[in-house]
C-alpha positions as CSV (number, residue, x, y, z in Angstrom):
1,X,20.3,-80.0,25.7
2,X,17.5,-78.1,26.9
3,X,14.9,-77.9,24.0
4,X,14.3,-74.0,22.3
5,X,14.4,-73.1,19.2
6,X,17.9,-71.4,19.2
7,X,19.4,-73.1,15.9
8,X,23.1,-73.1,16.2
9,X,25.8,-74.0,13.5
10,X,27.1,-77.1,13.4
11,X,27.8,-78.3,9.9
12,X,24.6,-79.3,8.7
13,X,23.6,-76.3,6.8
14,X,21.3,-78.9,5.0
15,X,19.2,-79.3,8.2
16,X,18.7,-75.7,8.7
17,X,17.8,-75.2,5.1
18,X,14.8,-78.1,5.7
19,X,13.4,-76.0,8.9
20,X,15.0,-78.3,11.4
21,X,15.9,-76.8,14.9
22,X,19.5,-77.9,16.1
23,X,19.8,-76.9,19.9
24,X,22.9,-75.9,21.4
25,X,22.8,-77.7,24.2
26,X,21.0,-81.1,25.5
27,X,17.6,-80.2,27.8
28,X,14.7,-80.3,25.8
29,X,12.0,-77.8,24.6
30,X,13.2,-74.8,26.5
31,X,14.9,-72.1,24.9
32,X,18.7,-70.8,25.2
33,X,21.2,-70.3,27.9
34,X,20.5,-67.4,30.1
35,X,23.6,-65.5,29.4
36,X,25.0,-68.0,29.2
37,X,25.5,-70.9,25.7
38,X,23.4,-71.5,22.7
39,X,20.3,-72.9,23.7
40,X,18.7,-76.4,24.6
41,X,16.6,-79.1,22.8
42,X,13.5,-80.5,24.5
43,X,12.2,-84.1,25.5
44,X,12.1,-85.8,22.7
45,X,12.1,-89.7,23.4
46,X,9.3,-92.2,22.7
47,X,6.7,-92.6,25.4
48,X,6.4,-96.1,27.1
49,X,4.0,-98.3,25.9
50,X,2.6,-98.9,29.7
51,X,1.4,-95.6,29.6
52,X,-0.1,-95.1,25.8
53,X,3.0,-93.2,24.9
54,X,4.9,-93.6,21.6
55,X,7.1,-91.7,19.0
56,X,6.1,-90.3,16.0
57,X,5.3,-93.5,14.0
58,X,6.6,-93.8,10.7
59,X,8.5,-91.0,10.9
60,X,11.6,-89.8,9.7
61,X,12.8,-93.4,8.2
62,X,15.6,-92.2,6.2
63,X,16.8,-90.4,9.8
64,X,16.1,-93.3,12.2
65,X,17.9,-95.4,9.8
66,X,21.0,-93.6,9.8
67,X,20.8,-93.3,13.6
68,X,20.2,-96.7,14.0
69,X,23.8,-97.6,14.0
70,X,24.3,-94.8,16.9
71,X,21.4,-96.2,18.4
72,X,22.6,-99.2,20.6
73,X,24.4,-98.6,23.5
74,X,27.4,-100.5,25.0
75,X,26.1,-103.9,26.5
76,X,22.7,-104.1,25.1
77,X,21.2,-105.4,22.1
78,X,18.1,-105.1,20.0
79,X,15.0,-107.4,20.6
80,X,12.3,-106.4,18.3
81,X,11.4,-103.1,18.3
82,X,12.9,-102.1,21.5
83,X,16.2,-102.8,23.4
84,X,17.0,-104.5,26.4
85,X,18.9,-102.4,29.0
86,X,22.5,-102.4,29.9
87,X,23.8,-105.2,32.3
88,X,23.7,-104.0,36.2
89,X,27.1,-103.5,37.6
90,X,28.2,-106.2,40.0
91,X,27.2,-106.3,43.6
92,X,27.8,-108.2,46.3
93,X,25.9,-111.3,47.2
94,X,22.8,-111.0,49.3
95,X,23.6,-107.6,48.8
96,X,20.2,-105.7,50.1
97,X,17.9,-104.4,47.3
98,X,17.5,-100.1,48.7
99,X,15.0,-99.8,46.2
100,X,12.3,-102.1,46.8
101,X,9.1,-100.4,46.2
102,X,10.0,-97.2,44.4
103,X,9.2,-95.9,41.1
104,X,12.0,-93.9,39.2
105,X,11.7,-92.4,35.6
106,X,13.9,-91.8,33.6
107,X,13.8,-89.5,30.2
108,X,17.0,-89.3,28.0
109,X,16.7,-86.2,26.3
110,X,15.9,-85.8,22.4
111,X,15.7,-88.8,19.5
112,X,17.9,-90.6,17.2
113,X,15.7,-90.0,14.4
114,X,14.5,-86.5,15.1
115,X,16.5,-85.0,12.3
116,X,14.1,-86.6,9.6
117,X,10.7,-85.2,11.1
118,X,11.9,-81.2,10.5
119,X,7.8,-80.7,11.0
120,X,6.8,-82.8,13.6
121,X,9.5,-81.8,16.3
122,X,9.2,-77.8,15.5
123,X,5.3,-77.8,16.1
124,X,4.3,-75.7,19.1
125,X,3.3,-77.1,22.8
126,X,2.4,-75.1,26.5
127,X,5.1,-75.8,28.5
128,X,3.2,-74.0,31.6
129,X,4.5,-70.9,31.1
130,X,4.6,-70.1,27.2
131,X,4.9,-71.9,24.1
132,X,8.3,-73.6,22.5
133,X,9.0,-76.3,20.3
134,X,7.9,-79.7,20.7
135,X,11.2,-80.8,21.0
136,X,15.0,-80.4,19.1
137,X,17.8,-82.5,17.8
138,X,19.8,-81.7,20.4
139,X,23.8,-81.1,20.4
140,X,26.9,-82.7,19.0
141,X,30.6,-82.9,19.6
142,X,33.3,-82.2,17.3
143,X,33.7,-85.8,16.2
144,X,29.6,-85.9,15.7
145,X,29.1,-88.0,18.4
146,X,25.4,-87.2,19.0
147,X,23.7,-86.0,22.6
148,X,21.0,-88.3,21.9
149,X,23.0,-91.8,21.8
150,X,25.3,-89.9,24.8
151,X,21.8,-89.2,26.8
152,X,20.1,-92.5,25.9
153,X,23.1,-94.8,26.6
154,X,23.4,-93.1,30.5
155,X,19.7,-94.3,30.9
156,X,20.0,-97.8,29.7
157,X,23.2,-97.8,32.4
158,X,21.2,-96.2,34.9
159,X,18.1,-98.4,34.1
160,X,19.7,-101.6,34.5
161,X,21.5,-100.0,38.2
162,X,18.2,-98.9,39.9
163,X,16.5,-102.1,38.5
164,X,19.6,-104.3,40.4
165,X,18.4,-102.1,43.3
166,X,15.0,-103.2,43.3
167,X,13.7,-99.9,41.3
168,X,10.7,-100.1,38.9
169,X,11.8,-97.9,36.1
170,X,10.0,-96.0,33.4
171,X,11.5,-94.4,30.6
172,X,10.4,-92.2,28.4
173,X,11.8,-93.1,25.4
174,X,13.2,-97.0,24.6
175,X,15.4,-96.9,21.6
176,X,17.3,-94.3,20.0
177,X,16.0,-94.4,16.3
178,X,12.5,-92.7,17.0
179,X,11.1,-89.3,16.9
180,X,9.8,-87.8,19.6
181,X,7.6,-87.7,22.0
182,X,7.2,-84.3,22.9
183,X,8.5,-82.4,25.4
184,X,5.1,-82.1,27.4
185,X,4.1,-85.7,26.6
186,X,7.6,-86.9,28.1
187,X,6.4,-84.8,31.7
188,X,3.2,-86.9,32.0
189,X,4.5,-90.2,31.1
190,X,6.8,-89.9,34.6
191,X,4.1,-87.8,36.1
192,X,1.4,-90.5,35.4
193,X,3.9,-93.8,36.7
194,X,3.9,-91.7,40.1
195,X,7.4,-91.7,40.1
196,X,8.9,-91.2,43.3
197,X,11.2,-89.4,42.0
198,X,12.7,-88.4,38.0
199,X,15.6,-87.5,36.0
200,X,16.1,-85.3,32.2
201,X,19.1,-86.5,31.1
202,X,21.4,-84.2,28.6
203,X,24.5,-82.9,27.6
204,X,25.0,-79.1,26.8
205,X,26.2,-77.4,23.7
206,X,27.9,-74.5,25.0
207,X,30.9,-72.4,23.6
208,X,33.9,-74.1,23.3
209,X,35.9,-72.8,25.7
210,X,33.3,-73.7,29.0
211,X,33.8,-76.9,30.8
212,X,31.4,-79.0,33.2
213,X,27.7,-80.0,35.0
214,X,24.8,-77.9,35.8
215,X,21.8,-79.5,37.4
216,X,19.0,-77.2,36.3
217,X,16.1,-77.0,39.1
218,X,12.2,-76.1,38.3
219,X,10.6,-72.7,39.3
220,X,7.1,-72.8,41.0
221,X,4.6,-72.1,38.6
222,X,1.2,-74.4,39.4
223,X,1.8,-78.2,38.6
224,X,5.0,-78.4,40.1
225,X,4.6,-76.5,43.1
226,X,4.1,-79.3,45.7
227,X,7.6,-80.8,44.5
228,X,10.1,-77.8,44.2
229,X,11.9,-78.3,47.7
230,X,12.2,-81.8,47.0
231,X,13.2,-81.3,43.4
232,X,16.0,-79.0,45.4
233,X,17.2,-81.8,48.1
234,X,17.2,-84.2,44.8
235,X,19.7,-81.7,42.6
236,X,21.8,-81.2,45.6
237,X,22.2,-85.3,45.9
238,X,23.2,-84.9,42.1
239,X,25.2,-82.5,42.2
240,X,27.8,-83.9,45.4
241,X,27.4,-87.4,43.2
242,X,28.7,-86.3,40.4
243,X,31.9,-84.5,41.9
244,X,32.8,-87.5,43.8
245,X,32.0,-90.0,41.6
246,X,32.8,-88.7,37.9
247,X,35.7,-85.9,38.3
248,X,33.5,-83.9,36.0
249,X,34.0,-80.5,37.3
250,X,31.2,-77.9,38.1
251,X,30.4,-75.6,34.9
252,X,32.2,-72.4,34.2
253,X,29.8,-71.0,32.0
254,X,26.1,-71.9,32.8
255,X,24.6,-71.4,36.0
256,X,26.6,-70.4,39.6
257,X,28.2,-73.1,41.4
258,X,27.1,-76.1,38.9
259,X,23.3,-75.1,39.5
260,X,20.9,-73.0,37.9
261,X,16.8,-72.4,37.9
262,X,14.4,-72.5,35.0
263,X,11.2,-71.7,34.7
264,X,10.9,-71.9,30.7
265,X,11.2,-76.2,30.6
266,X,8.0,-78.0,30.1
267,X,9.7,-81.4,31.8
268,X,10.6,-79.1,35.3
269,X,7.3,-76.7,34.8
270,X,4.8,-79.6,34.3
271,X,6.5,-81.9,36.4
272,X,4.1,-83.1,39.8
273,X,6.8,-85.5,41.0
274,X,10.4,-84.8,41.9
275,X,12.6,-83.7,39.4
276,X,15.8,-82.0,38.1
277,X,17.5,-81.4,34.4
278,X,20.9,-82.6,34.1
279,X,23.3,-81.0,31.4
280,X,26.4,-83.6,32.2
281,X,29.2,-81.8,30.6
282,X,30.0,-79.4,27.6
283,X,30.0,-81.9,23.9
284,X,31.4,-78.6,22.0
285,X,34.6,-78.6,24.9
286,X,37.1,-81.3,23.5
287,X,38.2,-81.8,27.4
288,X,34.5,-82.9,28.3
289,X,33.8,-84.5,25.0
290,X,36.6,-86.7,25.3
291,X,34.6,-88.0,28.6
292,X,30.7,-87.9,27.0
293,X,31.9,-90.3,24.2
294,X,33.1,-92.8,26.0
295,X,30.8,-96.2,27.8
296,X,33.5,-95.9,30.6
297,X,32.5,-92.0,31.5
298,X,29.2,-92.8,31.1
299,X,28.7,-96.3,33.2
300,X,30.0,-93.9,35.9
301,X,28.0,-90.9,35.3
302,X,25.0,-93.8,35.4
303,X,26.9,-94.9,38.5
304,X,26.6,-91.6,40.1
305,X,22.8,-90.9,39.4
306,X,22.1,-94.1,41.0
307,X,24.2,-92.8,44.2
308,X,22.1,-89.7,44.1
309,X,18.6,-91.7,43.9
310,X,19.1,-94.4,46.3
311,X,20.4,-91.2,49.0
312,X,17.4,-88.9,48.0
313,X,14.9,-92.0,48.7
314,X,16.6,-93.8,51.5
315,X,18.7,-91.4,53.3
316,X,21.9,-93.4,52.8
């Protein structure tokens, strides 16, 4: 969900009642719909380690623990502190590697554990424009299957694809039991790799009745100037992706014709490298929940992002 501080009810009056934003939908730090749903949480995953990032340490334990056990996704496992990603999906031998060379990063919206720090994700940041939250909780379905395990287990899939294809990878965020980072901090950790291109990974939290993707695109507004027609050509690679690939329809309630532009994001304002904002489906729409919850939906949405990189970067 895209990160604002539009609170919606889920049924956790007891988060509300301790300050805690819960966002509608899955984008981080930005505000609500348009017109349109609730509202969207900001970035809110831990910063890699390469680059001096990290979540909120020590934070919300009583949270992180409970999210722990949503924390793992399909196919990995834990190895101290952080996991390893998913296994690549079979290819064939000799098979060539498209992705030699490139640098892709990744940041899988919100944090397991970002319901226990009510203070640390509602302080203020710039996002380039104006001031929001640092980040949300992001969005649930029905079921209380949380955006955060749906958003962080399409990037340990997707991770472990564009690293079979030669890809270095950096995330932004490596478990799903942490707090934060911020929305901002989550733009310069792919900003500082030099990505050659990146990806915000959510789900929305729309009304109940709307169904489907939008890939949200930045607005030109100083940092991210240079990379808006390419951030463009990369959301239109998504977009044809994800209708061949996943049979997840276009949305019928956010955006026009599966896309829509923001200019109220940190992670598309500040961004300096390629970029778009996924919201992958509707989690409060039983249809697309059904989908979100499951490893099978999401290997292929994983599937499909890889499609869209490898034909932004190589052409083919």
């Amino acid at each position: 969900m895209i990160s604002g501080p539009l609170a919606i009810r889920l049924r956790t009056a007891g988060l509300l009642a301790a300050g805690l934003t819960i966002a509608a939908c899955g984008t981080g730090g930005a505000g609500q719909h348009p017109a349109a749903s609730t509202g969207t949480a900001g970035a809110r995953a831990t910063a890699t380690p390469a680059l001096g990032g990290s979540a909120r340490p020590g934070s919300g334990a009583s949270a992180a623990a409970a999210a722990a056990q949503q924390a793992q996704p399909p196919g990995a496992h834990q190895s101290g502190t952080q996991q390893s990603a998913a296994q690549p999906s079979a290819a064939q031998p000799g098979a060539a590697r498209p992705l030699a060379g490139k640098t892709v990063g990744i940041d899988p919206g919100h944090n397991g554990g970002n319901a226990g720090d009510p203070s640390y994700i509602n302080q203020l940041i710039w996002n380039g424009r104006a001031y929001e939250t640092c980040d949300t909780t992001g969005t649930q379905s029905d079921s209380g299957y949380t955006e955060a395990r749906f958003n962080f287990n399409v990037a340990s899939y997707l991770a472990a694809d564009l690293r079979h294809d030669g890809a270095r990878v950096v995330l932004s965020r490596h478990t799903n039991g942490g707090v934060g980072p911020c929305v901002n901090r989550r733009a310069q950790i792919l900003n500082r790799a030099h990505s050659s291109v990146a990806i915000d990974i959510h789900a929305d939290g729309g009304p109940a009745w709307g169904r489907g993707f939008t890939v949200l695109e930045p607005i030109a507004d100083g940092p991210n100037n240079r990379v808006i027609r390419s951030s463009v050509r990369f959301g239109s690679d998504v977009r044809a992706a994800l209708l061949k690939d996943t049979g997840m329809p276009r949305s019928n309630y956010y955006g026009h014709d599966g896309v829509i532009f923001r200019d109220d994001l940190a992670g598309l304002n500040l961004t300096t490298v390629p970029k778009i904002l996924i919201e992958t489906g509707n989690m409060r729409n039983a249809t697309d929940a059904r989908l979100l919850e499951t490893s099978r939906f999401q290997k292929r949405v994983a599937r499909a992002f890889t499609a869209a990189i490898v034909m932004f970067l190589t052409g083919r």
